[in-house]
C-alpha positions as CSV (number, residue, x, y, z in Angstrom):
1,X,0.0,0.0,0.0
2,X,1.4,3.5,-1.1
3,X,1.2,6.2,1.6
4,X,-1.0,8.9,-0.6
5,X,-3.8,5.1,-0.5
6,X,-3.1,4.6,3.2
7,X,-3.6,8.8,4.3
8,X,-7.2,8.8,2.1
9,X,-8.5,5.7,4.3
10,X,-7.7,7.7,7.2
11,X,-8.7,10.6,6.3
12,X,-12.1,8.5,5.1
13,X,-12.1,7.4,9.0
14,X,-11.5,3.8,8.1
15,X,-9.6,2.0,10.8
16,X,-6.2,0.8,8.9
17,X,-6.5,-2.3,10.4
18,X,-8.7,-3.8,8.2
19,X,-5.7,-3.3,4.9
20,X,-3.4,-4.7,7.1
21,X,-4.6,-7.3,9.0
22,X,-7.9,-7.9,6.1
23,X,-10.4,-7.6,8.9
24,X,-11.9,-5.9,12.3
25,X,-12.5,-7.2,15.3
26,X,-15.9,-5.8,16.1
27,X,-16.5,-7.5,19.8
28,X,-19.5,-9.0,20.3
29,X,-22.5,-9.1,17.5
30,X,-24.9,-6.6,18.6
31,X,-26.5,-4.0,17.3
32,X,-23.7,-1.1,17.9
33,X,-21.5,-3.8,16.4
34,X,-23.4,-4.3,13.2
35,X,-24.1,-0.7,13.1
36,X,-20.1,-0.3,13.4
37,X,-19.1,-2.4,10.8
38,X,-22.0,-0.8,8.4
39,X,-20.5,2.2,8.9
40,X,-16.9,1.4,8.1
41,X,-18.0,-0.3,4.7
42,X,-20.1,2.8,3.9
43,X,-17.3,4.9,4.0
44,X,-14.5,2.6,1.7
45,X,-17.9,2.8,-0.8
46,X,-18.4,6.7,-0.2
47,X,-14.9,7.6,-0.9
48,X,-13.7,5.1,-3.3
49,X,-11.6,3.5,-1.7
50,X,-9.7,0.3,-2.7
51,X,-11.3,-2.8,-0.7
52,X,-9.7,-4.6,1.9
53,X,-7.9,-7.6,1.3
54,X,-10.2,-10.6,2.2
55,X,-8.6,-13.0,5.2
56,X,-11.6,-15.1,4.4
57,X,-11.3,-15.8,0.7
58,X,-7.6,-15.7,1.6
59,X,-8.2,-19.0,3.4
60,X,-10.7,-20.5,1.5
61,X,-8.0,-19.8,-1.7
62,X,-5.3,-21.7,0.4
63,X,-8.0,-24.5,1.2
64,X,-8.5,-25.1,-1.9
65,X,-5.0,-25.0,-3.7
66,X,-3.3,-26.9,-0.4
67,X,-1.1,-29.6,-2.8
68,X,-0.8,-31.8,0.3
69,X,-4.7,-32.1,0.8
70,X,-7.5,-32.6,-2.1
71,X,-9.4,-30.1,-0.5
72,X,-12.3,-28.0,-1.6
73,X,-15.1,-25.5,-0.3
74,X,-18.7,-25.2,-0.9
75,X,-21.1,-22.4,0.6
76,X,-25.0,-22.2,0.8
77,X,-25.9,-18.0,0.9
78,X,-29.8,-18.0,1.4
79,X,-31.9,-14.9,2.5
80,X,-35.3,-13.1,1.8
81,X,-36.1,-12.1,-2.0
82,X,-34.7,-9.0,-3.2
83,X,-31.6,-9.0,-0.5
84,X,-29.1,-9.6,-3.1
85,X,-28.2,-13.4,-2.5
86,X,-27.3,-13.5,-6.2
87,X,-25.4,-10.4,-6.0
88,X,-23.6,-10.9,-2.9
89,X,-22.2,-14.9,-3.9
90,X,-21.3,-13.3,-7.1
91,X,-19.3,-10.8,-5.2
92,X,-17.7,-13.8,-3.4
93,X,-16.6,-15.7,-6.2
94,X,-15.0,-12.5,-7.6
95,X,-13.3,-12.0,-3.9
96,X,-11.9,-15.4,-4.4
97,X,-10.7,-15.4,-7.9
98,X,-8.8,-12.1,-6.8
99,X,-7.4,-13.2,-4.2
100,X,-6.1,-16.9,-6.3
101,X,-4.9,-14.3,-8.9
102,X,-2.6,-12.6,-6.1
103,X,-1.1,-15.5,-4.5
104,X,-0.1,-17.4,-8.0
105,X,0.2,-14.6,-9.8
106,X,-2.5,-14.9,-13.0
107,X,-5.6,-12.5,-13.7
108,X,-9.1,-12.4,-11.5
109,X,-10.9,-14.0,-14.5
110,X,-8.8,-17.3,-14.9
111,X,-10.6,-17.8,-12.0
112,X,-14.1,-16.5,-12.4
113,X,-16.5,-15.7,-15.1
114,X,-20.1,-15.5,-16.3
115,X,-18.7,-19.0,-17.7
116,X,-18.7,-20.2,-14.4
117,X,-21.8,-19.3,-13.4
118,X,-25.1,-21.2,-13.9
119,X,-28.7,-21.8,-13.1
120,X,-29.7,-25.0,-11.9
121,X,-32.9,-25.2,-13.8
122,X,-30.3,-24.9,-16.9
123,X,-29.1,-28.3,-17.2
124,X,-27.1,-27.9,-20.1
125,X,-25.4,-25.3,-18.4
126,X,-24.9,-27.1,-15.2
127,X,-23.3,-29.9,-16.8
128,X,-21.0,-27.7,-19.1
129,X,-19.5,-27.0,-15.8
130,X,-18.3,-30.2,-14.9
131,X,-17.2,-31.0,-18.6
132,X,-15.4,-28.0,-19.5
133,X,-14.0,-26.0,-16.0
134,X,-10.2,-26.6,-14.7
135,X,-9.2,-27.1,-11.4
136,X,-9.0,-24.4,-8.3
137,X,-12.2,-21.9,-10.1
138,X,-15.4,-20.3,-8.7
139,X,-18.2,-21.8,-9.4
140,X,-21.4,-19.8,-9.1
141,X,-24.7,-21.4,-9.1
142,X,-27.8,-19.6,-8.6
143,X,-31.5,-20.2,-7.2
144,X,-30.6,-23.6,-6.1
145,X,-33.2,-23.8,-3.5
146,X,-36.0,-23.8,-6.5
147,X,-35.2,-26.8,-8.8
148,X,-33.0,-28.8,-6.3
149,X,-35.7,-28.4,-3.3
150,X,-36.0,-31.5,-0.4
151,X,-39.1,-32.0,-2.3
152,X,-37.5,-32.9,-5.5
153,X,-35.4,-35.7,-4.3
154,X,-33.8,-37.6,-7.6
155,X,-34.9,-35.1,-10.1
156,X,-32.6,-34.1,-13.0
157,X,-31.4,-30.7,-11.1
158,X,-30.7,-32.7,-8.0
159,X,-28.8,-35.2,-10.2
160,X,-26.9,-32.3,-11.4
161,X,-26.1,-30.8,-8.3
162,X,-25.3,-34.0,-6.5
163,X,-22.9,-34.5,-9.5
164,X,-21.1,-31.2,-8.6
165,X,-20.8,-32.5,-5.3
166,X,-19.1,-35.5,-6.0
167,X,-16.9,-33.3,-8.6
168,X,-15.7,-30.3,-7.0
169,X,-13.5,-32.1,-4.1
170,X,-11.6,-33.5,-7.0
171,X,-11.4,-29.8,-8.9
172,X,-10.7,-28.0,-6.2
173,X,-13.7,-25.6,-6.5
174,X,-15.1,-22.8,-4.4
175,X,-18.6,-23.5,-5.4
176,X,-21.7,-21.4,-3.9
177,X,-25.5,-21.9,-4.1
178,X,-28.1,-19.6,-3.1
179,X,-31.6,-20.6,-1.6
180,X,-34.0,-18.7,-0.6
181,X,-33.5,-20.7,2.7
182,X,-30.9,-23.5,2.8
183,X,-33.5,-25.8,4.8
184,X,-35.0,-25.8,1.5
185,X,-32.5,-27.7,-0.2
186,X,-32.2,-31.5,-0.7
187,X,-30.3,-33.3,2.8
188,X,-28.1,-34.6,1.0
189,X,-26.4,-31.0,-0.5
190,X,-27.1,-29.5,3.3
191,X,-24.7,-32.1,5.2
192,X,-22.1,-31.6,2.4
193,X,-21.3,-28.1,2.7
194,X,-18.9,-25.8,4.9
195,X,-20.1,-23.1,5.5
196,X,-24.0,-21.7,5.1
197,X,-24.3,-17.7,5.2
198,X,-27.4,-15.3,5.1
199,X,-27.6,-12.1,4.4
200,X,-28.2,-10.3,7.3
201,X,-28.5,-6.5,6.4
202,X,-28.9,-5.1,2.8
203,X,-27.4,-1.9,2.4
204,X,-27.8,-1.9,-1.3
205,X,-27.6,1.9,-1.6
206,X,-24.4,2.1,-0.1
207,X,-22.9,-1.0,-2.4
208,X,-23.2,-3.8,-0.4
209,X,-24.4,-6.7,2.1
210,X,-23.8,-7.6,5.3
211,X,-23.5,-11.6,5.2
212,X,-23.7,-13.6,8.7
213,X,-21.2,-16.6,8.5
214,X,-22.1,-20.1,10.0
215,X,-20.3,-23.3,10.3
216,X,-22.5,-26.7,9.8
217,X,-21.9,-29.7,11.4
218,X,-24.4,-32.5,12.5
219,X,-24.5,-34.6,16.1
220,X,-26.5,-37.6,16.6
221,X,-29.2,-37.4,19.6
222,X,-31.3,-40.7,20.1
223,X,-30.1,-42.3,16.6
224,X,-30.8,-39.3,14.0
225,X,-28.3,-36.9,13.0
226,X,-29.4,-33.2,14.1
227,X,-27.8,-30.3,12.4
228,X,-26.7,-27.3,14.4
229,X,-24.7,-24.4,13.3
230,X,-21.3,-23.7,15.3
231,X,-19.3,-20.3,14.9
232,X,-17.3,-20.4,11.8
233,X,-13.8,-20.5,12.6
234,X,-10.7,-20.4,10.7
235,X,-7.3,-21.2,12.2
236,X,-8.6,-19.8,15.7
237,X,-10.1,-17.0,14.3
238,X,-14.1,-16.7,14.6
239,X,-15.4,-15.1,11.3
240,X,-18.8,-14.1,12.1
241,X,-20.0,-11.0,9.3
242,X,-18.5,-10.4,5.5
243,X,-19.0,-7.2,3.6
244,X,-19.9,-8.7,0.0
245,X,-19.6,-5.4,-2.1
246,X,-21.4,-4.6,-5.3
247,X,-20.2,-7.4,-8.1
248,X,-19.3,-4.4,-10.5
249,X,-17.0,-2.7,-8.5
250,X,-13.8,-4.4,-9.0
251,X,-12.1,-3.4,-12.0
252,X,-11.7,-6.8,-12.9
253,X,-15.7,-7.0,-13.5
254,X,-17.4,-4.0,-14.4
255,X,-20.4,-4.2,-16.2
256,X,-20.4,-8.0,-15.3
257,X,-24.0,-7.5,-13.2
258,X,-26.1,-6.2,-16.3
259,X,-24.4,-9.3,-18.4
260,X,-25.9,-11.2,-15.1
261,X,-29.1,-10.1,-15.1
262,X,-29.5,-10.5,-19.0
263,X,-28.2,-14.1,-19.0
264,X,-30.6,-15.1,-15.5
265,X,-34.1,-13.7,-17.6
266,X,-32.9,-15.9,-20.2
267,X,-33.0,-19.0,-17.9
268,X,-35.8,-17.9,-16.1
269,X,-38.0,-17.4,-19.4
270,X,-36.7,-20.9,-20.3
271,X,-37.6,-22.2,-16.6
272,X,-41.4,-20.8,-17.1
273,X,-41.7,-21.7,-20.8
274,X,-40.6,-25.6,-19.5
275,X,-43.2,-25.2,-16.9
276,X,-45.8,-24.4,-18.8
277,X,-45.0,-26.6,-21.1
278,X,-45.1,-29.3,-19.1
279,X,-48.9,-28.8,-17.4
280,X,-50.2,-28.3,-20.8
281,X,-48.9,-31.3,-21.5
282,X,-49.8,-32.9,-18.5
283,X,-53.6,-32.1,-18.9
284,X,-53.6,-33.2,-22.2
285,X,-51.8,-36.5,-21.8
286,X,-49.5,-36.2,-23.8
287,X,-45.5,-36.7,-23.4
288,X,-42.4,-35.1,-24.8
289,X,-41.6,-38.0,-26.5
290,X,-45.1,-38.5,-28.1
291,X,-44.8,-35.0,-29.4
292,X,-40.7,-35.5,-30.5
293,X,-42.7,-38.9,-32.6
294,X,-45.6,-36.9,-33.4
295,X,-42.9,-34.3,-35.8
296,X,-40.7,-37.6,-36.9
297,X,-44.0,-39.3,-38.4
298,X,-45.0,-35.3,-39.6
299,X,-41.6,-35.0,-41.5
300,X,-41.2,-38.6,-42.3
301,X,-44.3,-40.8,-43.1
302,X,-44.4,-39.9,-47.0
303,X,-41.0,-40.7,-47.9
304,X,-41.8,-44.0,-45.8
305,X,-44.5,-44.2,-47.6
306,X,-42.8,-44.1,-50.9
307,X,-40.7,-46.9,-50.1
308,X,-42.5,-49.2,-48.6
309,X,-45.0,-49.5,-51.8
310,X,-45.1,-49.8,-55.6
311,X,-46.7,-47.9,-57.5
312,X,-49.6,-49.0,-57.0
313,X,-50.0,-48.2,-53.9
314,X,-49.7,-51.7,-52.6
315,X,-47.3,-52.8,-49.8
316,X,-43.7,-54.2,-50.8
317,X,-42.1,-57.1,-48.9
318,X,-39.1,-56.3,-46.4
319,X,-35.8,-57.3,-48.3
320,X,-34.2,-60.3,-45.9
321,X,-30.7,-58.7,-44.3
322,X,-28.0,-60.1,-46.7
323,X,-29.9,-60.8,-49.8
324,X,-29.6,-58.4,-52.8
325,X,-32.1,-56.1,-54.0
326,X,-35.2,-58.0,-56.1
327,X,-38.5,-57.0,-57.5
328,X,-41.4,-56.2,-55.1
329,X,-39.0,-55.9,-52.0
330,X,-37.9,-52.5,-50.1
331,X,-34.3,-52.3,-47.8
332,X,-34.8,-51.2,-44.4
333,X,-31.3,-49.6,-44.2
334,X,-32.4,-47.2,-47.2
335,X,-35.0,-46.1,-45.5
336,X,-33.0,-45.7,-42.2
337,X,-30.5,-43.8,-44.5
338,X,-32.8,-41.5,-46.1
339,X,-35.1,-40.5,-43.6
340,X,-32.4,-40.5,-40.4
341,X,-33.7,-42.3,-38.0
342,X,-33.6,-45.6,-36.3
343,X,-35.2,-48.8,-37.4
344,X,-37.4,-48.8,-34.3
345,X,-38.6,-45.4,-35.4
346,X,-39.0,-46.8,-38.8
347,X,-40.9,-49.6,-37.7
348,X,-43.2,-47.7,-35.7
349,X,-44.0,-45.0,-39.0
350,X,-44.9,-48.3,-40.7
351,X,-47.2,-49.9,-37.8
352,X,-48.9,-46.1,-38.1
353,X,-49.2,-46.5,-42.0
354,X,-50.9,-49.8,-42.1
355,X,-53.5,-48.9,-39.1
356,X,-54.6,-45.7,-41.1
357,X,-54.9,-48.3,-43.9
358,X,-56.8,-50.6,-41.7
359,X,-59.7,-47.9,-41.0
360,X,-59.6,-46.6,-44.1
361,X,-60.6,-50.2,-45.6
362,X,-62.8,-51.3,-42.3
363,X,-66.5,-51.4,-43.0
364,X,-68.4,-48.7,-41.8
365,X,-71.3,-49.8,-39.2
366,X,-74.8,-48.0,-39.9
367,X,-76.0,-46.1,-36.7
């Protein structure tokens, strides 16, 4: 830190401390506490000041890229709509991938993206993750509470999120979620995670949160495993509230919140249009993969058609695998070849064909 940096954030009435040491010790967590720290983070945001350096992501950084332990960290952030859970574990992830950049000496987005982040209801995007991310990056995924709920045990977004689980120890991720409440989420993805945070105050006109840090763990009282939530501690050092400022104001990222919101009303669109897909086809009775047959039989049955008969109209015989072409016969694997699909589909075009045949010649019964 030069000295013209360290005389403005004492000038700004910021205690020092928190650039050297990269936090405050506050005492304890009462309302004149809260109301101190609010204060302090106000002013860094009032007078532009460069933000502290981060003992927390410093730790979880060196958690994760320990080379003597294959060690990862994964945090829940859950709190009321419209407090900024989105915002404020977007903020983290760029806190982290700062902080990685610093200690092995590459750039903040090696380590964090919008390619990093994801919407569970997006499954394609969700599983692009695991396929395509290295090791030791941020991995932002958002509204997991919705479409991985402990209502939706074994659905596809639980599958996806499970697989992340079993993945991330192994990459070496920081990976967050954000619920509306982390009780919402599967059991499974609760007794998994280190550390579950809420965000306590919203000071959204001053750019940022106040997030409240807890530690997980579970004992077992008269045979079933009850979770409680400890103080969150790192080497000795109780870390109870995090500043998570605005994800634009690193230099690193700015502009990277509009680009957010653009990409999440894509998904969420997507996410209602699925939905509503989905009941209309439920009160109807019929499936996506009727419908996916419905266009294959649309697109395909003339051209089946057109093989399967002379000109005439009448029906050919099926060529025998192995023999040659001859008169009055048609070759299943040209019509697989022309029309693209599989011989069941095929088969099942051709079923369709000869029942509209079979009303069409059935006698018709006087009423």
């Amino acid at each position: 830190m030069d000295e013209d940096t360290k005389q403005r954030i004492i000038a700004a009435g910021v205690p020092i401390e928190c650039y050297i040491d990269g936090r405050i010790t506050l005492g304890p967590i009462n309302k004149s506490s809260i109301t101190k720290f609010a204060i302090i983070n106000t002013l860094i945001t009032q007078h532009d000041l460069p933000l502290p350096p981060s003992k927390f992501y410093e730790k979880i950084v060196q958690k994760c890229n320990n080379k003597h332990d294959k060690q990862d960290f994964r945090e829940i952030i859950d709190g009321q709509p419209g407090y900024g859970k989105s915002y404020s574990g977007m903020a983290g992830c760029e806190r982290y991938a700062y902080e990685a950049a610093a200690e092995f000496g590459q750039v903040p987005k090696d380590y964090f993206s919008l390619d990093n982040c994801a919407l569970l209801q997006d499954t394609e995007g969700v599983t692009s993750l695991l396929d395509r991310l290295d090791k030791y990056q941020a991995v932002f995924i958002d509204d997991a509470g919705v479409s991985a709920g402990h209502k939706d045990f074994a659905t596809q977004s639980n599958k996806n999120l499970d697989a992340i689980m079993a993945t991330c120890r192994t990459k070496r991720w920081y990976v967050v979620f954000t619920a509306p409440m982390s009780k919402h989420l599967d059991l499974s993805i609760r007794e998994v995670v280190y550390c579950k945070s809420t965000v306590f105050k919203p000071c959204h006109e001053a750019g940022f949160n106040i997030i409240k840090h807890k530690g997980v763990n579970y004992q077992e009282i008269n045979g079933k495993f009850k979770e409680y939530k400890p103080n969150f501690i790192f080497d000795d050092i109780k870390i109870s509230l995090y500043a998570a400022f605005s994800p634009d104001i690193l230099d690193a990222y700015k502009g990277i919140v509009a680009k957010y919101d653009a990409m999440r009303d894509k998904a969420a669109d997507s996410l209602i249009h699925d939905r509503a897909e989905k009941e209309r086809d439920a009160k109807s009775g019929t499936t996506k993969r009727e419908k996916k047959f419905d266009k294959e039989l649309e697109d395909n049955k003339a051209k089946v058609f057109k093989m399967t008969h002379d000109s005439n109209g009448k029906w050919l015989q099926r060529r025998a695998v192995g023999f040659s072409k001859s008169e009055g016969t048609y070759s299943m694997r040209q019509i697989t070849s022309e029309v693209g699909l599989s011989e069941h589909k095929v088969n099942m075009i051709i079923a369709h064909l000869k029942k509209e045949e079979e009303n069409a010649n059935a006698p018709r019964t006087k009423k």
